[in-house]
C-alpha positions in Angstrom: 74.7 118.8 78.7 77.2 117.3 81.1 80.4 115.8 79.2 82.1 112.8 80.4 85.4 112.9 82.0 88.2 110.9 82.3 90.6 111.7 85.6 93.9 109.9 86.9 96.9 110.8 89.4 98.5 112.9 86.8 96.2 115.8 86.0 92.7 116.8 86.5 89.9 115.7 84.5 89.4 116.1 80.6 86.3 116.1 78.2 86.0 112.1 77.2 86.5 112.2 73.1 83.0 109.9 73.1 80.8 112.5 74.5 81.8 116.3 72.6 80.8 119.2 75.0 77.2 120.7 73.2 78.3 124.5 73.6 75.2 125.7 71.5 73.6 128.9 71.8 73.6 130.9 75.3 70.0 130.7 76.3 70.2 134.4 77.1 71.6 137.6 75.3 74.6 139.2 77.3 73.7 141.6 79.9 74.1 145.3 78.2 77.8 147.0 78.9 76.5 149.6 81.0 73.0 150.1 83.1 70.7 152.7 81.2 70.8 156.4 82.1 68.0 157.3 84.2 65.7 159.7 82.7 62.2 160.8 82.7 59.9 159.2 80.1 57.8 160.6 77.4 54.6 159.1 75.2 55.4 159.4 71.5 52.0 158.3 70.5 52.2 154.6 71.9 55.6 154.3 72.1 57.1 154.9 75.6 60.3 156.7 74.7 63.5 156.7 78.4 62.7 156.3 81.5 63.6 152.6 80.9 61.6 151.8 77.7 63.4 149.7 74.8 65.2 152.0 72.5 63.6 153.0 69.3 64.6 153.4 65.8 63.3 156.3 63.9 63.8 157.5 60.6 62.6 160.5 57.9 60.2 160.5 55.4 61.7 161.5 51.9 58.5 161.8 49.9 57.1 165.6 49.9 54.6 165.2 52.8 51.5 167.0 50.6 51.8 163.8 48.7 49.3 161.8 51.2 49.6 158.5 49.3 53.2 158.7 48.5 53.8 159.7 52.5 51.7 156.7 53.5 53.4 154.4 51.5 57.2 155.1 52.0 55.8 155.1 56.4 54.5 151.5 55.2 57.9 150.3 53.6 59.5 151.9 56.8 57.4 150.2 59.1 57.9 146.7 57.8 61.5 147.2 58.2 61.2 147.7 61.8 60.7 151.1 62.4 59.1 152.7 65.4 58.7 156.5 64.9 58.8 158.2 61.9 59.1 161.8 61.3 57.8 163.9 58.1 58.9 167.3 57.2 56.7 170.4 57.2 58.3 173.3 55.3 54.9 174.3 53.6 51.6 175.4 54.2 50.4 172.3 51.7 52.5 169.7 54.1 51.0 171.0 57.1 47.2 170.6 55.3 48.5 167.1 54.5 49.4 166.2 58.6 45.8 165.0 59.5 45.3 162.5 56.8 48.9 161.3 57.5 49.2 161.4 61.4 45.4 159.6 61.4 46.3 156.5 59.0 49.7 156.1 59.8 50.2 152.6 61.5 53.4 154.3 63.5 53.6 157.4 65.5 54.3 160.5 63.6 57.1 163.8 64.3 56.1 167.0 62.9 59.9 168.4 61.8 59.1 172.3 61.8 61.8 175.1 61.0 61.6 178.6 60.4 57.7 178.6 61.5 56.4 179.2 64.3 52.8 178.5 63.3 53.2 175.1 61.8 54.0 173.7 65.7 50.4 174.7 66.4 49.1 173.2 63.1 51.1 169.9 64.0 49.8 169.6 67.3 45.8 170.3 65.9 46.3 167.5 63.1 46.9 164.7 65.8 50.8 164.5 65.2 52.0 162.1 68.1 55.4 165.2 68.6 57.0 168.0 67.3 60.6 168.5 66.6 61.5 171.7 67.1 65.2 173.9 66.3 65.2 176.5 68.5 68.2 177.8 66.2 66.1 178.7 62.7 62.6 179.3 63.9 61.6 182.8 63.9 60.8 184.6 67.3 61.0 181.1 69.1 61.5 182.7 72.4 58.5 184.6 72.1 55.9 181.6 71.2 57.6 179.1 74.1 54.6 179.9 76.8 52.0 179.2 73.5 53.3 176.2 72.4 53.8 175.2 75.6 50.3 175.1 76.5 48.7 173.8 73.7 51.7 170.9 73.7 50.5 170.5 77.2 46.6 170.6 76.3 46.9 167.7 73.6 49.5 165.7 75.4 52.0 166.2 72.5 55.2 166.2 73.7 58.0 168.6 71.5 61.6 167.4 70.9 64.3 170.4 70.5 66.5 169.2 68.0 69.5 171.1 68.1 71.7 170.6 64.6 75.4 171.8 64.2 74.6 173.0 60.6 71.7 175.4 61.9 73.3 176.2 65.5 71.4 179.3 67.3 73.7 182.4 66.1 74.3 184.1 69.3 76.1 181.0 70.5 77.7 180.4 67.3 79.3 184.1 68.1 80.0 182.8 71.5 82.0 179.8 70.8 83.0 180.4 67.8 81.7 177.5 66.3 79.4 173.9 66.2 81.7 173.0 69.7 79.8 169.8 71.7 79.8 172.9 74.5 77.8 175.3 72.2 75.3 172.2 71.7 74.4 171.4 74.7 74.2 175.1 75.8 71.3 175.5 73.2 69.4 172.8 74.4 69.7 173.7 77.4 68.6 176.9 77.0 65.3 176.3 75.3 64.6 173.5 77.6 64.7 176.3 80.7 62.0 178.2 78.6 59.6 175.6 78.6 60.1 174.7 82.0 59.1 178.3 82.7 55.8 177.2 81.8 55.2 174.0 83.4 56.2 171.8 80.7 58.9 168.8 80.8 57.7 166.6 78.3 60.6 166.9 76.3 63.4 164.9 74.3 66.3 166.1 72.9 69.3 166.1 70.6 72.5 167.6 69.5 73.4 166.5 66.1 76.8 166.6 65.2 78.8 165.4 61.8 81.7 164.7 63.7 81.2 161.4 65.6 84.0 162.8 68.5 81.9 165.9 68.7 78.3 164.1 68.8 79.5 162.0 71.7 81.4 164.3 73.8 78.0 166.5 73.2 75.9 163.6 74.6 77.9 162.8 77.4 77.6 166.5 78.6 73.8 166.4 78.1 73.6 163.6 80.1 75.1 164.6 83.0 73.0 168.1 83.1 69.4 167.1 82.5 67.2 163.8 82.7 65.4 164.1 79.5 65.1 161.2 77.0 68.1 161.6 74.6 67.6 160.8 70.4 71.1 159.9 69.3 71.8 160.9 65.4 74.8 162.1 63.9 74.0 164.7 61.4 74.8 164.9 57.7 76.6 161.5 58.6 77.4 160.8 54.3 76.6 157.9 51.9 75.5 154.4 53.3 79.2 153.1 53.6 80.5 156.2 55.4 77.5 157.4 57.3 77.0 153.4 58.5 80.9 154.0 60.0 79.8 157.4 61.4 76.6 156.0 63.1 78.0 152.6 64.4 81.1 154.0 66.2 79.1 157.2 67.9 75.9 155.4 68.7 78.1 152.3 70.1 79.7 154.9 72.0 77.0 156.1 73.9 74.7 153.2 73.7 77.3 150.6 75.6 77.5 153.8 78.3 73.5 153.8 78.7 73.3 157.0 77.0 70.6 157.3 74.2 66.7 156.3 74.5 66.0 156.8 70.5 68.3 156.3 67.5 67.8 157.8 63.7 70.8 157.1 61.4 71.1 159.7 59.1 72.1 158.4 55.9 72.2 159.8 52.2 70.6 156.4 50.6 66.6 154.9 50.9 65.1 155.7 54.7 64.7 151.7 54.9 68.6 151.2 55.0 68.5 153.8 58.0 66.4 151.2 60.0 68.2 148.6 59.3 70.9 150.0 60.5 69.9 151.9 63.4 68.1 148.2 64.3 71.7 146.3 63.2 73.1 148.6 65.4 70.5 148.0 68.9 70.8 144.4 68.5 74.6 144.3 68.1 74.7 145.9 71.3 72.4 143.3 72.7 69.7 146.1 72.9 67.3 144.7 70.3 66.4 141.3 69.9 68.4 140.2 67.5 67.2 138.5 64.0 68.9 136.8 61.4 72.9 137.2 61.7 74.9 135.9 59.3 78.5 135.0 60.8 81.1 134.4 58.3 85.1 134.2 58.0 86.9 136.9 56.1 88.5 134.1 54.0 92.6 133.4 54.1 94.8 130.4 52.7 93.6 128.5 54.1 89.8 128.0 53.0 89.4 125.2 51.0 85.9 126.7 49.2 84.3 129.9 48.2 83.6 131.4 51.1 82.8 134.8 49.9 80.5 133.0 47.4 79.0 130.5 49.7 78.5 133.8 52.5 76.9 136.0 49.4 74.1 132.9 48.7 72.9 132.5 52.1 72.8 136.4 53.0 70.9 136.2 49.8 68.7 133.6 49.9 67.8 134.6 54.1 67.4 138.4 53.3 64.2 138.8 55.7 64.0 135.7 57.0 61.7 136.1 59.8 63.4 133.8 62.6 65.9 135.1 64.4 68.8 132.6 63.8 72.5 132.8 64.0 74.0 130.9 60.7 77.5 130.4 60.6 79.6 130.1 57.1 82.6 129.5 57.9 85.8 128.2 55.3 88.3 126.1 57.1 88.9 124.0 60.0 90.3 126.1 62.4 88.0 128.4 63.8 85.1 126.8 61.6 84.1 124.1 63.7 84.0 126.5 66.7 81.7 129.0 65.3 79.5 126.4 63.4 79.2 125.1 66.5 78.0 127.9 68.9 75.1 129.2 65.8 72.2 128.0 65.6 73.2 126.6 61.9 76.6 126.5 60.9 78.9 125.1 58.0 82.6 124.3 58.7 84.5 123.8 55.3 87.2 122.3 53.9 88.2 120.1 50.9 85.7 120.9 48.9 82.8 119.7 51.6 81.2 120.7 54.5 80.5 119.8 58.0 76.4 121.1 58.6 76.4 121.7 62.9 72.6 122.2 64.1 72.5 123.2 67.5 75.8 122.5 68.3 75.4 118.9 66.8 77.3 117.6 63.4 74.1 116.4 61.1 75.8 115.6 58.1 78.3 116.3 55.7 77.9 117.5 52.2 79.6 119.0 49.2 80.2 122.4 48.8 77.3 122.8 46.0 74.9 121.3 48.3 75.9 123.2 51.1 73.9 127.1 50.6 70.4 124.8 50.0 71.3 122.4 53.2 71.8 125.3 55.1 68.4 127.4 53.9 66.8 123.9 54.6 67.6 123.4 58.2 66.7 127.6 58.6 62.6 126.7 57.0 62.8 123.3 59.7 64.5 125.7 62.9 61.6 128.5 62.1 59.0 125.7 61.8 60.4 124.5 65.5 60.2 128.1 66.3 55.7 128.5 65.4 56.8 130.6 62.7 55.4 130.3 59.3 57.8 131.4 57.0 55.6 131.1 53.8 52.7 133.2 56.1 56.0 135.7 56.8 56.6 136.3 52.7 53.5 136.8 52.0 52.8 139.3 54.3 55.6 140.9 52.6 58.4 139.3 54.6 60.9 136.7 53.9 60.9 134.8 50.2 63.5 132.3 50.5 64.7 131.0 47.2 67.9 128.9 46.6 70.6 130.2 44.3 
């Protein structure tokens, strides 16, 4: 919209006060920080992993993998959060008799994680797995198996990601280096790498997992330079929700805002759910991901005039899973509230024990501060309706229930 302007001999032009400038939402997310590394490009199953494709969000199975049902059930949960890839662990004979049933009904692709075994790769690859991870550092006689498990990779179109962890680092480059260094890392990658290219075969992804967030990156940014192979960005061991969150975030912004990184798993010590939506958090802060819902709030100072923290707690609430993607705004006084309100899709500016609803960019009405959570949750169900999207269809498919508190 084109505001009104006033203009004289004494300055230049200024917004007429009858006609306020609609700043809205951009019709477009920012452009990413950096363009994406260039790399070669994998199949994991159907999803497309570098070489351009979106980034994916991955995460680990925490049921044991001989329980079928119990497998298939937590990759459901997983997948309704958003996630892409999922990858199960096989440290028994009774997982890897499990893979078939698993890899066949899964509705996402599935990673065989095999250590210490060199036999269980080949297992992996016969019950339909969509890839193999691989660390080169704990599995017996590796070296000598390469050219085999190269071929029948090869053979089945499978493609095997070396996963390289500081906790399990090979240990004649642990003697070299002395320890976990971002050098010693990439070295071990490399390495293995160069013995399945021996044989022919590049369809490979890797990682370097790291605890240390300065380590993880510096590691990345070293692999990157020295090879074009998809990248999976983790950071090992990375701690409880709150902490490994911290961890994740600041590495995977890191290298994500720098191109660097074609999947993500966020390694956290709570429910393999919270990993996605994290690692998905994560993509769309960056612009990577579409976004959905965002709630934008104020920290709250002297000079709200309501319950912010409150009135911020309902809505997150009562939107958990909301299936739109909409920016609301809470916001608790009148100096940056109106702003923000202004540039979400919803917003709420408040003071004196009201608030000012903004649709759009538009003032619709103001109400008290009780009303104001339901107003909000109301003009969210009309937007989504705008949008073609049925929220009632969305909960009972088992997305969002919105309820008012």
């Amino acid at each position: 919209m084109t505001a009104a302007t006033n203009s004289g001999p004494s300055g230049p032009s200024v917004p007429s006060p009858q006609r306020p400038v609609n700043l809205g939402m951009p019709a477009a997310p920012p452009p990413p920080l950096a363009p994406r590394r260039v790399s070669r490009q994998v199949m994991v199953g159907s999803v497309p992993v570098g070489g351009g494709a979106p980034i994916s969000v991955q995460s680990m199975t925490t049921t044991l993998t001989a329980d079928v049902n119990a497998t298939l059930q937590q990759i459901a949960e997983l997948t309704a959060a958003g996630c892409q890839i999922v990858r199960v662990a096989v440290p028994s004979q009774d997982d890897v008799a499990a893979l078939p049933a698993i890899a066949r009904k899964s509705p996402i692709p599935v990673i065989a994680d095999i250590h210490f075994q060199p036999k269980y790769v080949f297992a992996a690859i016969d019950a339909g797995c969509a890839a193999v991870r691989v660390n080169p550092g704990n599995i017996k006689k590796f070296d000598d198996k390469v050219g085999e498990i190269a071929r029948a990779a090869q053979d089945a179109g499978v493609p095997i990601r070396i996963g390289v962890n500081a906790g399990s680092l090979d240990p004649r480059l642990l003697e070299k280096y002395g320890k976990a260094t971002a050098e010693a890392l990439v070295e071990s990658a490399l390495w293995e790498c160069s013995l399945f290219e021996e044989h022919g075969f590049r369809d490979i992804k890797i990682s370097v997992k790291h605890h240390d967030p300065v380590v993880m990156i510096r590691a990345y940014r070293l692999l990157a330079q020295q090879c074009d192979y998809p990248l999976h960005l983790g950071v090992t061991e990375a701690g409880p929700a709150f902490q490994g969150t911290i961890k994740s975030a600041v590495a995977f912004g890191a290298l994500l805002a720098e191109g660097i990184g074609d999947t993500i798993r966020v390694s956290l010590s709570a429910p393999p759910v919270e990993e996605v939506k994290v690692g998905t958090a994560i993509l769309a802060s960056l612009g990577l991901k579409e976004r959905g819902l965002e709630i934008v709030s104020c920290p709250s100072c002297g000079r709200a005039q309501v319950d912010v923290y409150r009135l911020a707690n309902e809505v997150t609430a009562a939107l958990e899973g909301f299936p739109a993607p909409l920016r609301v705004a809470v916001m608790g006084c009148v100096v940056n509230g109106p702003g923000e309100a202004r540039e979400a899709d919803i917003g709420v500016a408040s003071g004196n024990g009201k608030g000012q609803i903004f649709v759009r960019g538009e003032v619709t009405r103001t109400v008290p501060e009780s009303q104001i959570v339901e107003t909000l949750i109301e003009e969210a169900m009309k937007l989504a309706e705008q949008m073609g999207i049925d929220v009632n269809e969305a909960a009972s498919g088992g997305g969002a229930v919105v309820t008012v508190h």
